[in-house]
DSSP file (Angstrom, degrees, kcal/mol; ACC not computed):
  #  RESIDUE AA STRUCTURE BP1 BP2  ACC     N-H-->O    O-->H-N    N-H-->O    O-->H-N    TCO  KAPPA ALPHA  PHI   PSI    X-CA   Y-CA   Z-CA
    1    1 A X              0   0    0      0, 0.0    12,-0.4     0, 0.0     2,-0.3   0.000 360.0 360.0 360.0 153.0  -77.9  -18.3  -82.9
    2    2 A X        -     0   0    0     10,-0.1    11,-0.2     8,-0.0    10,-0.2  -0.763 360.0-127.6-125.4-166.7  -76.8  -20.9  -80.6
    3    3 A X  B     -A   11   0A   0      8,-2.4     8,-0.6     9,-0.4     6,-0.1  -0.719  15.8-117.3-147.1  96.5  -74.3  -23.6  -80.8
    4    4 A X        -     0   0    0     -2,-0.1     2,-0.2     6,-0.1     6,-0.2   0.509  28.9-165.3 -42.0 152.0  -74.2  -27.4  -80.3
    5    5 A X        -     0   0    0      4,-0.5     3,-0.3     1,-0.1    -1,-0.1  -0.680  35.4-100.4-117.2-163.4  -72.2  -29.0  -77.5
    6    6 A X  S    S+     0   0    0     -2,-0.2    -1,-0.1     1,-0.2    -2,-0.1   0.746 120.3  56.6 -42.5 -44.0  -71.1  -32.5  -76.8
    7    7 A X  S    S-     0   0    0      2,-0.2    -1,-0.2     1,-0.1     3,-0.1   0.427 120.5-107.0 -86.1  -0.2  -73.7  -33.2  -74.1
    8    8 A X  S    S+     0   0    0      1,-0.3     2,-0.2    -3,-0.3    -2,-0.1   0.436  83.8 128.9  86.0  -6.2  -76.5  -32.3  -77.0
    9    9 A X        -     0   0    0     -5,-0.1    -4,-0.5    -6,-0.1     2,-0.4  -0.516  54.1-134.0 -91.7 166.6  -77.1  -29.2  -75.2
   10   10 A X        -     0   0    0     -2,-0.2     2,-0.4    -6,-0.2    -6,-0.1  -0.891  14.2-162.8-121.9 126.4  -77.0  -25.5  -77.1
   11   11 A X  B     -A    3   0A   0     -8,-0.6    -8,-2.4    -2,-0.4     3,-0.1  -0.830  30.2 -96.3-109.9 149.2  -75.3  -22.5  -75.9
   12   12 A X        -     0   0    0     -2,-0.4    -9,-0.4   -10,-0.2     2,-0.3   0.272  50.4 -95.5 -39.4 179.0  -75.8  -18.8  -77.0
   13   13 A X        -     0   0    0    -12,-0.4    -1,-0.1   -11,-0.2     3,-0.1  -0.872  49.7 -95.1 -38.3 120.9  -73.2  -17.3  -79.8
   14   14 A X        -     0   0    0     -2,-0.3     2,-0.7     1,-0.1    -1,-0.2   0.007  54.3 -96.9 -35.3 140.5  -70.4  -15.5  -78.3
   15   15 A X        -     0   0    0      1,-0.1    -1,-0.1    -3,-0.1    -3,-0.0  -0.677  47.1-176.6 -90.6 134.2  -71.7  -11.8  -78.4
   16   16 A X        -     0   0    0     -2,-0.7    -1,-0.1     2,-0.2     3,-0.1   0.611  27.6-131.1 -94.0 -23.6  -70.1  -10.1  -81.7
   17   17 A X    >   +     0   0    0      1,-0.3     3,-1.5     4,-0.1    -1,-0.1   0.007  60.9 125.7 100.0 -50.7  -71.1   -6.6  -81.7
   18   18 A X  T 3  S+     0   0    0      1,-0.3    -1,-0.3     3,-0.0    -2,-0.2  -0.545  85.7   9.2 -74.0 130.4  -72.4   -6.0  -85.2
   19   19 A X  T 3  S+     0   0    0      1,-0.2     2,-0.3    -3,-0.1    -1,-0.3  -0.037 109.0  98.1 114.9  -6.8  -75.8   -4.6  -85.1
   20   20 A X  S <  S-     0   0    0     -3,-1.5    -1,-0.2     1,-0.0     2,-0.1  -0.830  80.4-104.2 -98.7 132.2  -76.0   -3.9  -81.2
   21   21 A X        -     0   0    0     -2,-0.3    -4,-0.1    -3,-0.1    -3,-0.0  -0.505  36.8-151.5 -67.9 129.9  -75.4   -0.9  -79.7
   22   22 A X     >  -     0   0    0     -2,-0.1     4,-1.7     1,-0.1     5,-0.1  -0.039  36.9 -95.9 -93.3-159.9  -71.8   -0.4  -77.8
   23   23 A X  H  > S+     0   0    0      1,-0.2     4,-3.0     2,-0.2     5,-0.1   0.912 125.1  60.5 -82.9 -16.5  -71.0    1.6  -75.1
   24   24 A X  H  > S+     0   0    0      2,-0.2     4,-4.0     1,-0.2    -1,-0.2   0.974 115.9  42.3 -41.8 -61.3  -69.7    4.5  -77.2
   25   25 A X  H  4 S+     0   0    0      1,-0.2    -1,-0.2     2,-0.2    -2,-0.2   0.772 116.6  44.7 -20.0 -68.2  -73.4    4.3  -78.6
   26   26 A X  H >X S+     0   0    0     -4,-1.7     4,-2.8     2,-0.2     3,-2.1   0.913 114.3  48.1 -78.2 -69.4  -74.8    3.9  -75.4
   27   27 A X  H 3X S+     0   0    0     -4,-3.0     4,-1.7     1,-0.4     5,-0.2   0.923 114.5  48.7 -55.0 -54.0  -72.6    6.8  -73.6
   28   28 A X  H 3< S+     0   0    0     -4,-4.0    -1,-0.4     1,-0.2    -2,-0.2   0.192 104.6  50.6 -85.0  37.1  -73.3    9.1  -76.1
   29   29 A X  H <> S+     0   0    0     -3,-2.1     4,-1.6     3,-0.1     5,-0.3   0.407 109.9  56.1 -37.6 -56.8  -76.8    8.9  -76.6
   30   30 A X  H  X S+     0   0    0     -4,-2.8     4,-4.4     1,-0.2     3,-0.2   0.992 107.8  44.4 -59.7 -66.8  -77.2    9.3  -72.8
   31   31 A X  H  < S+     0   0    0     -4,-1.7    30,-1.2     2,-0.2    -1,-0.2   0.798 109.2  59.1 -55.5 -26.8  -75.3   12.5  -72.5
   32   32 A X  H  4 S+     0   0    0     -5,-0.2    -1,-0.2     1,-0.2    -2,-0.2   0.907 120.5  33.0 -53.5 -24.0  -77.2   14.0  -75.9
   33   33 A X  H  < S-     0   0    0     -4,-1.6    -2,-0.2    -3,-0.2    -3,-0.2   0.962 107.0-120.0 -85.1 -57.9  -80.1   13.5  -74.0
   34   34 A X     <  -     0   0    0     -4,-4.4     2,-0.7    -5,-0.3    26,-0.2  -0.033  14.6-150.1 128.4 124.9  -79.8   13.8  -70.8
   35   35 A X  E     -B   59   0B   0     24,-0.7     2,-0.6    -4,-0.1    24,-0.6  -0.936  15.0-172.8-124.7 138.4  -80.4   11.3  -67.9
   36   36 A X  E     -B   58   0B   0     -2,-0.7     2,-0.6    22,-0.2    22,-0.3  -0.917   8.6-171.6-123.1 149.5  -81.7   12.4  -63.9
   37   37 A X  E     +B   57   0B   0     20,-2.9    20,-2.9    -2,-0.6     2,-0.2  -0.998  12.1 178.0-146.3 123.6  -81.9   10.2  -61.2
   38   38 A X  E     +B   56   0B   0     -2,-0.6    18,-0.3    18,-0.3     2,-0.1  -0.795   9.3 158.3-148.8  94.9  -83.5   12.1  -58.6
   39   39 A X  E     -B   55   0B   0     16,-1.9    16,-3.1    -2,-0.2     2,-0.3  -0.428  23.6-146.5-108.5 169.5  -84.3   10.2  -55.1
   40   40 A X  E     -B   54   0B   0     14,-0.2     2,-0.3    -2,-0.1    14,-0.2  -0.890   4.7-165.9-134.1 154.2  -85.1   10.9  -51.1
   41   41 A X  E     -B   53   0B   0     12,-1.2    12,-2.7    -2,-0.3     2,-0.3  -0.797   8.9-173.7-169.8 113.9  -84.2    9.1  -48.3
   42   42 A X  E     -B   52   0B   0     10,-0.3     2,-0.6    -2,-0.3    10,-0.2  -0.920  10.8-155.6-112.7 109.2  -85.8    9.8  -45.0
   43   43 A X  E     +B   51   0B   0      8,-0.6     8,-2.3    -2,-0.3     7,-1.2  -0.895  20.3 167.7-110.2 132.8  -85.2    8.5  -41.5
   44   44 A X  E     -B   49   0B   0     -2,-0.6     2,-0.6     5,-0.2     3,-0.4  -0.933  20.4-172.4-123.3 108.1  -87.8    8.5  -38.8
   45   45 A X  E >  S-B   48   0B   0      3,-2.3     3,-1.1    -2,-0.4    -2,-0.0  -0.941  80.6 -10.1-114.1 137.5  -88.1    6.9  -35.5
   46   46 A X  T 3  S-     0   0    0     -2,-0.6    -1,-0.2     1,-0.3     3,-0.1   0.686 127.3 -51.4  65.0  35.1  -91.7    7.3  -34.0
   47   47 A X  T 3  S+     0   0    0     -3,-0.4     2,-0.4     1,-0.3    -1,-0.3   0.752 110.2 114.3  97.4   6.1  -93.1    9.7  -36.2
   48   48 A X  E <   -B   45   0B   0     -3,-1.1    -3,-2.3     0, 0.0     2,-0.9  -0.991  66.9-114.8-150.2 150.2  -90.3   12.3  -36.1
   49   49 A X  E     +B   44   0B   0     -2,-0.4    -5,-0.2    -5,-0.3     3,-0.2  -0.570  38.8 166.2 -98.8  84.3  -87.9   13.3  -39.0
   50   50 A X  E     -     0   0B   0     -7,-1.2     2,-0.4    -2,-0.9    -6,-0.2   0.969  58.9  -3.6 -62.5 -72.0  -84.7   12.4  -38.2
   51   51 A X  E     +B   43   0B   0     -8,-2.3     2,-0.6     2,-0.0    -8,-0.6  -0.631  57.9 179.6-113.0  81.3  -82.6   12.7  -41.2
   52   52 A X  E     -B   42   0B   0     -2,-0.4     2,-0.4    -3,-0.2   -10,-0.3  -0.761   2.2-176.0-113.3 156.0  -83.4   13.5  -44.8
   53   53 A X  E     -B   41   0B   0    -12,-2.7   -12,-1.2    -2,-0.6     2,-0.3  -0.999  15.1-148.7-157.0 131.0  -81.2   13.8  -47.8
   54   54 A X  E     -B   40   0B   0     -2,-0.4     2,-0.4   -14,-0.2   -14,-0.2  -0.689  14.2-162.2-107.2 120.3  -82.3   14.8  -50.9
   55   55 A X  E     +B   39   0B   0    -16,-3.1   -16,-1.9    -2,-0.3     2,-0.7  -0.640  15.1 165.2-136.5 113.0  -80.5   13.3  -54.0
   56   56 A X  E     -B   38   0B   0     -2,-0.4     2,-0.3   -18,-0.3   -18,-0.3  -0.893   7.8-179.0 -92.0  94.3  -80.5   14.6  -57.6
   57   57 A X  E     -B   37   0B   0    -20,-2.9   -20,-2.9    -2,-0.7     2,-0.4  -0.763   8.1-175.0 -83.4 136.8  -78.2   13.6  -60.5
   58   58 A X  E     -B   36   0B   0     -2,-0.3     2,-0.7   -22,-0.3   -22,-0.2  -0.782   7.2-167.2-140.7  98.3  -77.9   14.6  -63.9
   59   59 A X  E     +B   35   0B   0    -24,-0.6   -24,-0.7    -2,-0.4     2,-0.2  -0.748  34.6 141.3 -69.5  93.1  -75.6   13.1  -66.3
   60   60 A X        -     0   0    0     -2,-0.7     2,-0.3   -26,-0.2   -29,-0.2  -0.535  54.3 -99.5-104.6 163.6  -75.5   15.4  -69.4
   61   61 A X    >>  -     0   0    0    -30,-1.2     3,-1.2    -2,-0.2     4,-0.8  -0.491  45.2-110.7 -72.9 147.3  -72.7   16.9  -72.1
   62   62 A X  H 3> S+     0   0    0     -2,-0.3     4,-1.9     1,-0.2     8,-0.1   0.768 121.0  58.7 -57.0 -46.1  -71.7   20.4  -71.1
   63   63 A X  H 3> S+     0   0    0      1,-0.2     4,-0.9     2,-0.2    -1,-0.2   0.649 106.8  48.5 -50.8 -19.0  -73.6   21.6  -74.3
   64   64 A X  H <> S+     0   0    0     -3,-1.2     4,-1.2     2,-0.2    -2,-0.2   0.751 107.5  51.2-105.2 -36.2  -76.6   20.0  -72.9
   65   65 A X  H  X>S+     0   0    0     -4,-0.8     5,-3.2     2,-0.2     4,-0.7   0.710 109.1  62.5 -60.8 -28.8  -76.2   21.6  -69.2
   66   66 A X  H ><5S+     0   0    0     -4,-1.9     3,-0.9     3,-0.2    -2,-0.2   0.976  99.3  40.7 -20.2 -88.0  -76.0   24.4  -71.1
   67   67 A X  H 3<5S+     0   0    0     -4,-0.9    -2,-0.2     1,-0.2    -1,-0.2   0.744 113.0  58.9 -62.6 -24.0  -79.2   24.6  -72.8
   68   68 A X  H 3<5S-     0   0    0     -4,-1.2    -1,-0.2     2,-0.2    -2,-0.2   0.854 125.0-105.5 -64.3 -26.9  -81.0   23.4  -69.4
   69   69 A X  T <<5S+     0   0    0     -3,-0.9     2,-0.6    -4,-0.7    -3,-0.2   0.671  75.6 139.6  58.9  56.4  -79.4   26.4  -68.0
   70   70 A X      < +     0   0    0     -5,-3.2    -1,-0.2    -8,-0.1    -2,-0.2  -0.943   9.1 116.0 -85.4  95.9  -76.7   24.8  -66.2
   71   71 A X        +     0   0    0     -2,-0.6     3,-0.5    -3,-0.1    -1,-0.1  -0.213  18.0 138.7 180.0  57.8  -73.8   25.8  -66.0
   72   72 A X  S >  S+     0   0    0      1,-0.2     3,-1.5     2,-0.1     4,-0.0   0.592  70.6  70.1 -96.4  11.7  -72.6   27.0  -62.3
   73   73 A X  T 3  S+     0   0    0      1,-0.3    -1,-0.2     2,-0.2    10,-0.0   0.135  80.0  68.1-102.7  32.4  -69.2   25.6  -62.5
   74   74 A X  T 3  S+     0   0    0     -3,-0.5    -1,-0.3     6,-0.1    -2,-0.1  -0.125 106.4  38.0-156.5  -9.3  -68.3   27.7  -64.6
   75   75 A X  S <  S+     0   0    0     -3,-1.5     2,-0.7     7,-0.1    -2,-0.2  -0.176  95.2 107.4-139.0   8.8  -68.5   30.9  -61.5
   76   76 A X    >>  -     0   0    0      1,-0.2     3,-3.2    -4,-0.0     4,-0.8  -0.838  61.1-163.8-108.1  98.1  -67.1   27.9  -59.1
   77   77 A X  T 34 S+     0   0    0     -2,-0.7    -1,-0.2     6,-0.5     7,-0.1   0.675  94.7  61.5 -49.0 -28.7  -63.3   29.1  -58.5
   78   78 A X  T 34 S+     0   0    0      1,-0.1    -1,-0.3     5,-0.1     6,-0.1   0.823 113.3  35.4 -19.3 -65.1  -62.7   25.9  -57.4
   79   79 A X  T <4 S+     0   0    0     -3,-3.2     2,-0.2     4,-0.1    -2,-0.2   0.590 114.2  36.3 -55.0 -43.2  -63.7   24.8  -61.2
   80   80 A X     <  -     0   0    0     -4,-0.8     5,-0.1     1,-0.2    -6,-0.1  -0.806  55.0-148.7-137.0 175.7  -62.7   27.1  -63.4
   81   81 A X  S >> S+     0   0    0     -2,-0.2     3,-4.4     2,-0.1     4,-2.8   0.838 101.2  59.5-117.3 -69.8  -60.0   29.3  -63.9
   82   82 A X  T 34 S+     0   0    0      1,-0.3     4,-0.4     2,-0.2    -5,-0.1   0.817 114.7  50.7 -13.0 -68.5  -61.8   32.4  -65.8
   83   83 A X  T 34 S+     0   0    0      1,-0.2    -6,-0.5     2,-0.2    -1,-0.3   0.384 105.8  50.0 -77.4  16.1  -63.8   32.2  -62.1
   84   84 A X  T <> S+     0   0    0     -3,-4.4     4,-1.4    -7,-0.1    -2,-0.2   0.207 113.8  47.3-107.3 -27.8  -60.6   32.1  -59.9
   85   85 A X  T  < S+     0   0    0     -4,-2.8    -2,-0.2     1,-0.2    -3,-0.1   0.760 106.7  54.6-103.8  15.6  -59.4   35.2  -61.8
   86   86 A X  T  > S+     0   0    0     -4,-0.4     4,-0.6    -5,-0.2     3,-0.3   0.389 108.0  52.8 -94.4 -14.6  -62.7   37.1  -61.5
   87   87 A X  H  > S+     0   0    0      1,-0.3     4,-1.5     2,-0.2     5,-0.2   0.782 110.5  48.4 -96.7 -28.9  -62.4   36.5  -57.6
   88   88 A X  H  < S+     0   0    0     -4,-1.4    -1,-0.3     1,-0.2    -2,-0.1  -0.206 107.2  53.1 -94.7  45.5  -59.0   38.0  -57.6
   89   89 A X  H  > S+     0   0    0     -3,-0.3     4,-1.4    -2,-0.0    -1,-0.2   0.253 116.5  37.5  14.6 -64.1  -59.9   40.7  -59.4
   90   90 A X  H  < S+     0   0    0     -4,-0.6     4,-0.3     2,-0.2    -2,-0.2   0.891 108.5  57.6 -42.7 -57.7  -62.6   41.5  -57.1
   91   91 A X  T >X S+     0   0    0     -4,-1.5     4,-3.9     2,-0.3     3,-1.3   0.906 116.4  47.1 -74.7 -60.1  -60.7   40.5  -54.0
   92   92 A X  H 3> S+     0   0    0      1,-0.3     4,-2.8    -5,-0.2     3,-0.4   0.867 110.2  49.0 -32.7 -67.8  -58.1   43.6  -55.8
   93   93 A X  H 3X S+     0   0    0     -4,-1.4     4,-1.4     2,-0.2    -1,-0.3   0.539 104.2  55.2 -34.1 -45.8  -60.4   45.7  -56.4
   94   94 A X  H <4 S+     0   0    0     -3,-1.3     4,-0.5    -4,-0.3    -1,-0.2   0.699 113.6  44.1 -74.3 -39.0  -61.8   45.5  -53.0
   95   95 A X  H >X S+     0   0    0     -4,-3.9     4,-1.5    -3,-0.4     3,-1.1   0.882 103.6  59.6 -76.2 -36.9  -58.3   46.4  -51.4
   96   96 A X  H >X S+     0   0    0     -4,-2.8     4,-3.2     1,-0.3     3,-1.5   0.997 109.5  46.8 -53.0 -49.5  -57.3   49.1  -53.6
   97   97 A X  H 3< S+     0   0    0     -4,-1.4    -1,-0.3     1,-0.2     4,-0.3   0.618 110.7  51.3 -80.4   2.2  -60.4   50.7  -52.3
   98   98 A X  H <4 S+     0   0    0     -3,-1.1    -1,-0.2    -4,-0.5     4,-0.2   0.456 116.2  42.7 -72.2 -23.8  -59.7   49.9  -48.6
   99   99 A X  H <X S+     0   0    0     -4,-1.5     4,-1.0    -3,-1.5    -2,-0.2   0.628 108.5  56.1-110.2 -19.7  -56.2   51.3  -48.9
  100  100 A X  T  < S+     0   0    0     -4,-3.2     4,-0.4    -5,-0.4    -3,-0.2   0.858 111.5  45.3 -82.3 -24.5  -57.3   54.4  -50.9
  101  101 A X  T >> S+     0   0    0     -5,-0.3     3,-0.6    -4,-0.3     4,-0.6   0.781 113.7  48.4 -95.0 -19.5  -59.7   55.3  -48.1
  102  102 A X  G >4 S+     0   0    0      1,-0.2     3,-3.7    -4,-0.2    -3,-0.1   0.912 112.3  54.5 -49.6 -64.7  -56.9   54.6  -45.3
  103  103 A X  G 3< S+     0   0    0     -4,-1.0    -1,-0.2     1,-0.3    -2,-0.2   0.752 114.6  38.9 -32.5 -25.5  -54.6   56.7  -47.5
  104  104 A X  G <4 S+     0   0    0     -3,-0.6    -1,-0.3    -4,-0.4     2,-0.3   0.404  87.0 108.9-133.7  13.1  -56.8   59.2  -47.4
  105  105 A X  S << S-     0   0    0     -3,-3.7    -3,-0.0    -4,-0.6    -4,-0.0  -0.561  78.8 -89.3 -64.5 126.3  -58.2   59.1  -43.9
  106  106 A X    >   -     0   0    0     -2,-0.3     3,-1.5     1,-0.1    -1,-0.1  -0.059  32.6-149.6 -47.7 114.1  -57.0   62.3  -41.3
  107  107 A X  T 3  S+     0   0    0      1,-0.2     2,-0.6    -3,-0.1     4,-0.2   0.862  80.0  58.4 -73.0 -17.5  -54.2   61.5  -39.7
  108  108 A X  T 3   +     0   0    0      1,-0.1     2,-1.0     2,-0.1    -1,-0.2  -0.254  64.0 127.4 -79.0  39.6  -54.5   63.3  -36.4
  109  109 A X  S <  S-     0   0    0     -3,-1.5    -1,-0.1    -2,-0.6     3,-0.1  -0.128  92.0 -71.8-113.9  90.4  -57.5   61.8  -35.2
  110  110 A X  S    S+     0   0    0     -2,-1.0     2,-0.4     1,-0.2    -1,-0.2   0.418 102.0 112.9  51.8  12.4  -56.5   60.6  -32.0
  111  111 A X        -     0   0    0     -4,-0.2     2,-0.4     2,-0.0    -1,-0.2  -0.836  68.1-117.5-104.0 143.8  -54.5   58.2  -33.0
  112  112 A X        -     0   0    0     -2,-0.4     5,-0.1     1,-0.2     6,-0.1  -0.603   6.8-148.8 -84.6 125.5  -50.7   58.0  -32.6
  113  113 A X  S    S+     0   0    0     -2,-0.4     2,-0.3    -6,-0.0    -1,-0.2   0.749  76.7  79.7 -76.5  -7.9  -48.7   57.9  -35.7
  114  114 A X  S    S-     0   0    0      4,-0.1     3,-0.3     2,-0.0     2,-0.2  -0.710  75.2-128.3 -78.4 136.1  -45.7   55.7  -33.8
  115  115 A X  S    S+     0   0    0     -2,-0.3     3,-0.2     1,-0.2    -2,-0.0  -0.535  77.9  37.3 -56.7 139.5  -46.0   51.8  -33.2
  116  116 A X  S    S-     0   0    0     -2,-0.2    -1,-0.2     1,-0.1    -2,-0.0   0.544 117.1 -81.1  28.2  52.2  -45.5   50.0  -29.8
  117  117 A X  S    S+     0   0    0     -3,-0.3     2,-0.6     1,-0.2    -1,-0.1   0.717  71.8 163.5  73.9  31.2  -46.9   52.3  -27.8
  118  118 A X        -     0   0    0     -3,-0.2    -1,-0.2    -6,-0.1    -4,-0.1  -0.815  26.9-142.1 -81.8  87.6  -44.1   54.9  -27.3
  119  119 A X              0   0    0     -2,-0.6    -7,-0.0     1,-0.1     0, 0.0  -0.458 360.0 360.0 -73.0 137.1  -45.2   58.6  -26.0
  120  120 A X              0   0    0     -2,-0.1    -1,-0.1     0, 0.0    -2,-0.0   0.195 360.0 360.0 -73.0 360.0  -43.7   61.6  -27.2
């Protein structure tokens, strides 16, 4: 619809919303779906391959990265908490068994059991 002016000329109707999709719409519809935006960009002088950088995006819902089989941030300790307490866990694990084989290591084998290098 438009709308007369003074000068005789006609401008749009203000936009109102009913029957148009908003950005709620918009935003979710994109994440059910899925969007990727996937580029390259290559610099060359004279025939020789300076720089290239590779660039892939994918806006998805987490349900949706899912089902692509997405889902590393989720092992990124950084990310997640469940995968910062599976790395100290490890990290434990990995000492216990560094200190149970000191512990259990000969002590006489040519090493002196005193510190800074004191002779008996």
């Amino acid at each position: 619809m438009t709308t007369a002016t003074r000068g005789g000329g006609r401008f749009p109707e203000p936009y109102r919303g009913d029957g148009g999709a908003n950005l709620a719409d918009i935003l979710e519809r994109v994440l059910d779906k899925g969007v990727v935006i996937a580029g390259d960009i290559r610099i060359n002088l004279l025939d020789i391959e300076l720089l290239t950088i590779k660039l892939r995006l994918i806006v998805a819902s987490i349900d949706k990265a899912k089902e692509m089989g997405i889902d590393w941030w989720e092992d990124d300790p950084a990310l997640s908490s469940g995968a910062r307490r599976k790395e100290l866990a490890r990290e434990n694990a990995e000492l216990r068994e560094r200190l149970a084989a000191l512990e259990e290591a000969p002590r006489g084998s040519g090493r002196s059991g005193r510190r800074g290098g004191q002779g008996g």
